[in-house]
mmCIF file of the C-alpha atoms, coordinates in Angstrom:
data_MODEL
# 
_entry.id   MODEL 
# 
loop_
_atom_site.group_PDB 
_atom_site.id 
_atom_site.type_symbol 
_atom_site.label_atom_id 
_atom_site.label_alt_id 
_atom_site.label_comp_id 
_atom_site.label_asym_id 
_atom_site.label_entity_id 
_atom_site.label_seq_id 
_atom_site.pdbx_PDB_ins_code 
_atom_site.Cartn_x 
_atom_site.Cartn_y 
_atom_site.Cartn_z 
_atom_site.occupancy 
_atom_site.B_iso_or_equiv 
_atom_site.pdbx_formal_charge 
_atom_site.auth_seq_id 
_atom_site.auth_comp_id 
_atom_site.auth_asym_id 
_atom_site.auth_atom_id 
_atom_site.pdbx_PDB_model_num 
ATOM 1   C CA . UNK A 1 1   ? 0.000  0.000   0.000  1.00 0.00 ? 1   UNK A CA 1 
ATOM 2   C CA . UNK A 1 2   ? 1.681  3.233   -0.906 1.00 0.00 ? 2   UNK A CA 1 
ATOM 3   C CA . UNK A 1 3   ? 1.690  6.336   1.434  1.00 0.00 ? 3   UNK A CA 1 
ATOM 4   C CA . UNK A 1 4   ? -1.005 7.941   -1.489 1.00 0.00 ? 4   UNK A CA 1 
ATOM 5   C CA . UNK A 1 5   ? -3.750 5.625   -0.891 1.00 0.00 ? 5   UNK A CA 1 
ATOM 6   C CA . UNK A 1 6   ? -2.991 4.747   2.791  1.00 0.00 ? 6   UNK A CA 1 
ATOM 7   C CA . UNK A 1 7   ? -4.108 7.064   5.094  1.00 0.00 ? 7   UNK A CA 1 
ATOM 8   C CA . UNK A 1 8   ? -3.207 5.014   7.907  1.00 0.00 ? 8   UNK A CA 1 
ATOM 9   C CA . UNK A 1 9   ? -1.608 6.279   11.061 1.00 0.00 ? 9   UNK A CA 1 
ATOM 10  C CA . UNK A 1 10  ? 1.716  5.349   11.001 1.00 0.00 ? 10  UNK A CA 1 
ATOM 11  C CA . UNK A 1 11  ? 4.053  4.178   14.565 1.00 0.00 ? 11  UNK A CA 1 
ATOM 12  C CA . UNK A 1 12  ? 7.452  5.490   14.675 1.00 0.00 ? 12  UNK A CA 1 
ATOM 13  C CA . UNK A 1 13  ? 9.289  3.472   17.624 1.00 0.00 ? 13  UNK A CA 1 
ATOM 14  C CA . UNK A 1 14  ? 12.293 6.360   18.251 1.00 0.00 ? 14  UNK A CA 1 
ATOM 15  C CA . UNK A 1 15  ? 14.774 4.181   20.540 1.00 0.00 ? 15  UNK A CA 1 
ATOM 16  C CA . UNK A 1 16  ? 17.073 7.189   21.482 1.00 0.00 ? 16  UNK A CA 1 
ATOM 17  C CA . UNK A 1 17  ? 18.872 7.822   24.899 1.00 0.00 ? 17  UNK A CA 1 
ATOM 18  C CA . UNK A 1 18  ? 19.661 11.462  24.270 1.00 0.00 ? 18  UNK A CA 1 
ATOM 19  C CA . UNK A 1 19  ? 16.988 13.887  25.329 1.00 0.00 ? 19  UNK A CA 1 
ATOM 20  C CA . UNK A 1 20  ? 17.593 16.460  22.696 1.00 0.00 ? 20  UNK A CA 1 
ATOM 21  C CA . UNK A 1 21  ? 18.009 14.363  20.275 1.00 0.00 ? 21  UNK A CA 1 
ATOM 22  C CA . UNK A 1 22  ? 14.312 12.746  20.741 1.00 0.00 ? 22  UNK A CA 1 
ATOM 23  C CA . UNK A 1 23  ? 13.043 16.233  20.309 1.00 0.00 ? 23  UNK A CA 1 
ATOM 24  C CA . UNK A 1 24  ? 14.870 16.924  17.603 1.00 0.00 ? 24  UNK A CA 1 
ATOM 25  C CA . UNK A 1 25  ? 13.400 14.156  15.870 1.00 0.00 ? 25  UNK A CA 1 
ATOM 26  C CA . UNK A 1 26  ? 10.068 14.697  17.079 1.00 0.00 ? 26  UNK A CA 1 
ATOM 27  C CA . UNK A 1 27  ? 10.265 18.533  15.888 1.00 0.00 ? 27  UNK A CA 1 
ATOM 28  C CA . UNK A 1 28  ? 11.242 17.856  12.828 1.00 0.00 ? 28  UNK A CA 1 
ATOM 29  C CA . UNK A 1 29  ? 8.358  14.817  12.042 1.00 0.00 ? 29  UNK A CA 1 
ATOM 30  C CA . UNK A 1 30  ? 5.776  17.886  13.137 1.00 0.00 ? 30  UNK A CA 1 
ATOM 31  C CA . UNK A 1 31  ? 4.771  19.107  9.803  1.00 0.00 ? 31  UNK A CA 1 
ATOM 32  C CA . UNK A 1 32  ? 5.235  15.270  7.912  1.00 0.00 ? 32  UNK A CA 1 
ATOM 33  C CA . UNK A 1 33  ? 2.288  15.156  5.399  1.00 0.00 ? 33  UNK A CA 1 
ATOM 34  C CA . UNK A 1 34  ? 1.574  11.504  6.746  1.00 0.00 ? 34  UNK A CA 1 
ATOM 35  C CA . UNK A 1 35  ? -0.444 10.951  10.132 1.00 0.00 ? 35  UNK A CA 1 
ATOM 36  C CA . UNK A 1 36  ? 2.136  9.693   12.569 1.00 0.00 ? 36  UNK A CA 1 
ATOM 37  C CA . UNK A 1 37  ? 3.035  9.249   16.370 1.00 0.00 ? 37  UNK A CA 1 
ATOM 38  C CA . UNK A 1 38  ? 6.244  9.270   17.451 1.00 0.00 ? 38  UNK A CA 1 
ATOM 39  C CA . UNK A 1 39  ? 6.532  6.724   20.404 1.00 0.00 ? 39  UNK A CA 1 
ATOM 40  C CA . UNK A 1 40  ? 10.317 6.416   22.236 1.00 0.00 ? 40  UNK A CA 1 
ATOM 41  C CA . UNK A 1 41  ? 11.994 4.609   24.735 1.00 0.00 ? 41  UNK A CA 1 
ATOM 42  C CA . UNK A 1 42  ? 15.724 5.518   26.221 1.00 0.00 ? 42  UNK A CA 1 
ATOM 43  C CA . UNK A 1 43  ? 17.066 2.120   26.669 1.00 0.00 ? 43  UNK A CA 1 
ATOM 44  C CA . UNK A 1 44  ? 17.192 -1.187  24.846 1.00 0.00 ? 44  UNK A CA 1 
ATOM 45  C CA . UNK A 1 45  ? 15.586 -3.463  27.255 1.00 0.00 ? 45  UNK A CA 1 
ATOM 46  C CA . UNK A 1 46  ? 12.401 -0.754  27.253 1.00 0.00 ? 46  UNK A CA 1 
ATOM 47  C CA . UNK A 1 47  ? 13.045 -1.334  23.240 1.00 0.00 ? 47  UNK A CA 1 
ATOM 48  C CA . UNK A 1 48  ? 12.481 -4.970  23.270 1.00 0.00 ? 48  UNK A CA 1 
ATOM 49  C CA . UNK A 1 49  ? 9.704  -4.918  25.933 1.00 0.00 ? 49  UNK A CA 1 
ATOM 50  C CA . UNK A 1 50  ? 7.534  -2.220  23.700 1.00 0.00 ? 50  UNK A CA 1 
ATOM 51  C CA . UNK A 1 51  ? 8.307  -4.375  21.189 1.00 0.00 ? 51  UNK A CA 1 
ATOM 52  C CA . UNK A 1 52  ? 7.388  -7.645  22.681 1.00 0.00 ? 52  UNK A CA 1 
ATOM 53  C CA . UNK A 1 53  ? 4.616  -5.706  24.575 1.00 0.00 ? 53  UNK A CA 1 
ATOM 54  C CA . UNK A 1 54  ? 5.510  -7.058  27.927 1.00 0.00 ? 54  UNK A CA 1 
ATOM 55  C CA . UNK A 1 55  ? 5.145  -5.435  31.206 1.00 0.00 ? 55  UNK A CA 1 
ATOM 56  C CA . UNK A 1 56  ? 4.249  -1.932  31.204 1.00 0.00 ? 56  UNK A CA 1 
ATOM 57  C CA . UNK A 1 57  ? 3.847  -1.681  27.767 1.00 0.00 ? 57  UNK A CA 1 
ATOM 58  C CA . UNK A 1 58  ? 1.195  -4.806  27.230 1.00 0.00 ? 58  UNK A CA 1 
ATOM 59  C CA . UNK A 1 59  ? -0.943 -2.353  24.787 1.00 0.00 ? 59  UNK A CA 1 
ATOM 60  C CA . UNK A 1 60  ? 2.339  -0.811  22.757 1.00 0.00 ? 60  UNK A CA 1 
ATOM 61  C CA . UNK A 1 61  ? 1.553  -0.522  19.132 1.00 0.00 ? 61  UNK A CA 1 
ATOM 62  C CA . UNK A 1 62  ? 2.866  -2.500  16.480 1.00 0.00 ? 62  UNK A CA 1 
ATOM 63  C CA . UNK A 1 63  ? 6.025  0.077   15.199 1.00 0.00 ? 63  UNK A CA 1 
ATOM 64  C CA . UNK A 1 64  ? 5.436  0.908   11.392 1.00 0.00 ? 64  UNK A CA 1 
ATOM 65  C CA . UNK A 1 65  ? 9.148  2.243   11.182 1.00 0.00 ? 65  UNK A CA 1 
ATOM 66  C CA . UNK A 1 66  ? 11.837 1.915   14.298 1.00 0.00 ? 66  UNK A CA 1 
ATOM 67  C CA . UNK A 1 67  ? 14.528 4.227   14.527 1.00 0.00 ? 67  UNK A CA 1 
ATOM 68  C CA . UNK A 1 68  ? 17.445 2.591   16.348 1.00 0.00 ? 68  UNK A CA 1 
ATOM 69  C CA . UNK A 1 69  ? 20.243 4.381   17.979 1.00 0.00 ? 69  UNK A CA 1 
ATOM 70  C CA . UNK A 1 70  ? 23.261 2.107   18.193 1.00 0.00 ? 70  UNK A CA 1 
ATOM 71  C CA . UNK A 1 71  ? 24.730 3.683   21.509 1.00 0.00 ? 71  UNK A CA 1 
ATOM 72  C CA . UNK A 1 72  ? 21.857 3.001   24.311 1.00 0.00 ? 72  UNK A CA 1 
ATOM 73  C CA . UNK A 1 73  ? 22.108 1.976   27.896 1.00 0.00 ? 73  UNK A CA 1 
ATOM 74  C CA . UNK A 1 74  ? 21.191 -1.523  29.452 1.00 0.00 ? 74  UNK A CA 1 
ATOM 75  C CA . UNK A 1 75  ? 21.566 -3.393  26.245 1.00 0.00 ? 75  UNK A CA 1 
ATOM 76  C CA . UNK A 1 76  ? 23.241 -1.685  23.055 1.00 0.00 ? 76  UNK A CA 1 
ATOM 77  C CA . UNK A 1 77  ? 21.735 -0.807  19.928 1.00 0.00 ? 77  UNK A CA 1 
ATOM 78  C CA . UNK A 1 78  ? 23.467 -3.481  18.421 1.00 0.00 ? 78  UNK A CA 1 
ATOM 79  C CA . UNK A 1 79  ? 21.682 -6.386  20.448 1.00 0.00 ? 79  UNK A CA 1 
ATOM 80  C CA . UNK A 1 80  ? 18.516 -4.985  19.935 1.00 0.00 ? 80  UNK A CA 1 
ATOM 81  C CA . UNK A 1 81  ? 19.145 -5.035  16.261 1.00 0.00 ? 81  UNK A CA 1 
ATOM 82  C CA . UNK A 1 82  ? 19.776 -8.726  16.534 1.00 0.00 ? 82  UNK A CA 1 
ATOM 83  C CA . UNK A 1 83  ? 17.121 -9.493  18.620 1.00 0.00 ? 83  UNK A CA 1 
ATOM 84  C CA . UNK A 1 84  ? 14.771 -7.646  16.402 1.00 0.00 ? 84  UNK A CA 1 
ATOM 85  C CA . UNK A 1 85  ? 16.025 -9.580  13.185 1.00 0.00 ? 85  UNK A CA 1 
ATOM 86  C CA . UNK A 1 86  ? 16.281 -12.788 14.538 1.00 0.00 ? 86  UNK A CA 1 
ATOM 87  C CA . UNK A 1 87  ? 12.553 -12.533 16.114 1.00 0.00 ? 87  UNK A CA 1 
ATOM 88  C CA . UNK A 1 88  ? 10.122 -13.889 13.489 1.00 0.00 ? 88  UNK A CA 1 
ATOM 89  C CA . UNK A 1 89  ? 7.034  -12.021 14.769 1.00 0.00 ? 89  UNK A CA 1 
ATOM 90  C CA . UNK A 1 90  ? 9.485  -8.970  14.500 1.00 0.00 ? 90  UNK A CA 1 
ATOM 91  C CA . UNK A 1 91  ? 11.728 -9.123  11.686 1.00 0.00 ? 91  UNK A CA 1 
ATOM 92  C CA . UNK A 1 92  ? 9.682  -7.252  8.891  1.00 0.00 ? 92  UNK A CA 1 
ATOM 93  C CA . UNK A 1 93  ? 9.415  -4.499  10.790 1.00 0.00 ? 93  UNK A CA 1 
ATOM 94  C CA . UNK A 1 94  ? 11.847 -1.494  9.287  1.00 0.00 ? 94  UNK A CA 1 
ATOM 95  C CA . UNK A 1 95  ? 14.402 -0.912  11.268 1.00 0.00 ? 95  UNK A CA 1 
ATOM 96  C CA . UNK A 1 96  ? 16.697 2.351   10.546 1.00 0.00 ? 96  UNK A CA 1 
ATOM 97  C CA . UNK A 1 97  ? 20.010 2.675   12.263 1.00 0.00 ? 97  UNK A CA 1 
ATOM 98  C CA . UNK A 1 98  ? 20.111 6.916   13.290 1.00 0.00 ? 98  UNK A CA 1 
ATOM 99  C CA . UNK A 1 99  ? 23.232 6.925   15.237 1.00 0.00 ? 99  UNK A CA 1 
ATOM 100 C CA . UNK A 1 100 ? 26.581 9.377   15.296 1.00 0.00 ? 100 UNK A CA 1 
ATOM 101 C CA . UNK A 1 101 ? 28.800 6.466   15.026 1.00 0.00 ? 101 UNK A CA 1 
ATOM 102 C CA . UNK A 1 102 ? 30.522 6.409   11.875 1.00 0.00 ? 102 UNK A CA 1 
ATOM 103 C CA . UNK A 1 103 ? 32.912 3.663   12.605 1.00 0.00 ? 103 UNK A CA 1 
ATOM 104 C CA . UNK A 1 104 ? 33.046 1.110   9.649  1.00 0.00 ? 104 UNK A CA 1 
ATOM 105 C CA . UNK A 1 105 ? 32.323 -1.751  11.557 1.00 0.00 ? 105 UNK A CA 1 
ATOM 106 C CA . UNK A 1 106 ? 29.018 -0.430  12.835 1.00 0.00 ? 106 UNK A CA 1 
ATOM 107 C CA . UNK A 1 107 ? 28.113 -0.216  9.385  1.00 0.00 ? 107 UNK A CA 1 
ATOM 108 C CA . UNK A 1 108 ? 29.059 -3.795  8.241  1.00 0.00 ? 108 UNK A CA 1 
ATOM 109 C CA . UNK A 1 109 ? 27.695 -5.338  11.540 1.00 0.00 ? 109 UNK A CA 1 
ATOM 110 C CA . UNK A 1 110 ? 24.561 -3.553  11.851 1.00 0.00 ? 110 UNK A CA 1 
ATOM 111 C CA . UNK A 1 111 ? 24.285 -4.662  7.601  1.00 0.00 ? 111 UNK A CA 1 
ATOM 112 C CA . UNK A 1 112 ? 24.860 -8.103  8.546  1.00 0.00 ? 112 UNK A CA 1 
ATOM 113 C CA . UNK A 1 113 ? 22.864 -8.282  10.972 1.00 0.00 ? 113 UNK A CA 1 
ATOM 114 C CA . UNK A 1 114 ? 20.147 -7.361  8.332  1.00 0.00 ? 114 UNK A CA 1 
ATOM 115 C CA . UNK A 1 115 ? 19.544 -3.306  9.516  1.00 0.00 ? 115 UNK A CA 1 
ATOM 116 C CA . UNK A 1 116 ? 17.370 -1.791  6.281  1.00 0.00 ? 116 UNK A CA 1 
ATOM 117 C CA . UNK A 1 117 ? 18.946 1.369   6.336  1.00 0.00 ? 117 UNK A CA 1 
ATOM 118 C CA . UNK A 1 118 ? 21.948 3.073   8.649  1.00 0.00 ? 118 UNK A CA 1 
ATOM 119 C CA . UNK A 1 119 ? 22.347 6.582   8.606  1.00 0.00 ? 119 UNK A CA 1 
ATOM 120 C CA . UNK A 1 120 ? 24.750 8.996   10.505 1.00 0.00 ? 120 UNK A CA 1 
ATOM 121 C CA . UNK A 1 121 ? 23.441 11.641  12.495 1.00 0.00 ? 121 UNK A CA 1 
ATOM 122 C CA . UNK A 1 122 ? 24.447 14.923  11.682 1.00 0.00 ? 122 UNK A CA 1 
ATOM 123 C CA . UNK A 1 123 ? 24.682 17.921  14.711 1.00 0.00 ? 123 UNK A CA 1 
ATOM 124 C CA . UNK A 1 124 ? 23.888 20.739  12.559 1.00 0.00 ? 124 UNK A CA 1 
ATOM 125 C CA . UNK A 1 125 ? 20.205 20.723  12.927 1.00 0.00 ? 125 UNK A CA 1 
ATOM 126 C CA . UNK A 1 126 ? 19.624 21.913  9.281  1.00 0.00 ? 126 UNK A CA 1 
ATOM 127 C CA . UNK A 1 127 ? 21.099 18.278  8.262  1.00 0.00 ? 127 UNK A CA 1 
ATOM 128 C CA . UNK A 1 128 ? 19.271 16.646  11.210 1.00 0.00 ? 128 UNK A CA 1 
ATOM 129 C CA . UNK A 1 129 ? 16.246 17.591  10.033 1.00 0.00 ? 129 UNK A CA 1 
ATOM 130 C CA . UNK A 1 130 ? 16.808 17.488  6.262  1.00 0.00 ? 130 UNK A CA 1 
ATOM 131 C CA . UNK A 1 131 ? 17.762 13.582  7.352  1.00 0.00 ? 131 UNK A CA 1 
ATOM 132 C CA . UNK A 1 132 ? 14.540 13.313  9.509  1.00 0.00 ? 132 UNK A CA 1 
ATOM 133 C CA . UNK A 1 133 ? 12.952 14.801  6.471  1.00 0.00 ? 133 UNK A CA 1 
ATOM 134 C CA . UNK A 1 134 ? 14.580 12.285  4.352  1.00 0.00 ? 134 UNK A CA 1 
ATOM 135 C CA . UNK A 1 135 ? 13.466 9.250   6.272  1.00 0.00 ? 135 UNK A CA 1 
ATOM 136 C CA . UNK A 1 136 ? 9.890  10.144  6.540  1.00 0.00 ? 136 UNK A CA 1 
ATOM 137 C CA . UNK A 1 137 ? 9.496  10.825  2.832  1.00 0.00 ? 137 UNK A CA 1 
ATOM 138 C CA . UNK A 1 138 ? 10.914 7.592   1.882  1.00 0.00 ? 138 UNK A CA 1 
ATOM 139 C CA . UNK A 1 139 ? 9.808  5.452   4.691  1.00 0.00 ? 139 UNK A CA 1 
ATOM 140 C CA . UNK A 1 140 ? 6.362  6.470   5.122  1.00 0.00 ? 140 UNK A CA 1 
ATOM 141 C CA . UNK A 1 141 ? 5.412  8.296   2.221  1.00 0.00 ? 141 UNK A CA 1 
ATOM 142 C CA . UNK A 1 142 ? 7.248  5.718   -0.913 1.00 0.00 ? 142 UNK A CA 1 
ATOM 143 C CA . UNK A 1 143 ? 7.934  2.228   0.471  1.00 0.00 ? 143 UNK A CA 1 
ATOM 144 C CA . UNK A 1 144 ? 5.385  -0.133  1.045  1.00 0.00 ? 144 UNK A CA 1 
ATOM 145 C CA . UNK A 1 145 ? 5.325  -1.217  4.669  1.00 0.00 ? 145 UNK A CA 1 
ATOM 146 C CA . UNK A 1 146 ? 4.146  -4.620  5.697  1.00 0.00 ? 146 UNK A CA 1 
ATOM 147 C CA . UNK A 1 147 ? 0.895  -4.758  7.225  1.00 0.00 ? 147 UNK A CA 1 
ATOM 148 C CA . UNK A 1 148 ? 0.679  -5.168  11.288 1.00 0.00 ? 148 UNK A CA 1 
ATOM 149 C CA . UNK A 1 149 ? 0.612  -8.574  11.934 1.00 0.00 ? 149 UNK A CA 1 
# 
């Protein structure tokens, strides 16, 4: 279903530890042309729990799009990406690495351990949000999503 004909309300799962950051990518989402809520967590154990839907968050929405940073406390970015991938009632969902890291074997491991897209965050806040911009447009608005399962 493309993002003309599918009015849907979309789920963007932001798992990011920094603060600013989260608002940042929140802000920038505000004017998207595609109905959205932005739903975040700081850590990756919260990550896999909204995403299992254990504990406190037994009614957490299915995530259309998650946005992963790689550096998170409790359990890294990097487990979470493996326990998302190798979970099959969690696999399809799109998973985009949004991280500062730019260290080459971030990249390869977070590609081999099937990440859809990984993208480097950028501080100046014109970037960020041309980036934010980016991922919305593409993700939401041009792909075609798998259906909540």
């Amino acid at each position: 279903m493309s993002g003309e004909t599918d009015a849907k309300h979309k789920t963007i799962f932001l798992v990011e530890d920094n603060r600013a950051d989260v608002r940042l990518i929140e802000e920038a989402l505000k004017n998207s042309s595609v109905p959205h809520q932005v739903m975040s967590v700081r850590d990756g154990v919260n990550a896999i729990a909204f995403l299992r839907q254990e504990g406190e968050y037994v009614n957490a929405p299915r995530p259309d799009l998650i946005l992963l940073d790689l550096n998170l406390p409790k359990k890294d970015g990097r487990e979470v990406l493996a326990e998302i991938k190798a979970d099959p009632q969690l696999k399809s969902i799109p998973v985009v690495v949004l991280t500062t890291s730019r260290n080459d074997e971030d990249i390869a491991h977070s590609y081999a351990l099937h990440v859809n897209c990984y993208i480097t965050k950028s501080r100046n806040l014109s970037q960020l949000f041309q980036i934010v911009k980016g991922i919305e447009e593409f993700w939401l608005s041009t792909v075609t999503l798998p259906m909540n399962q």
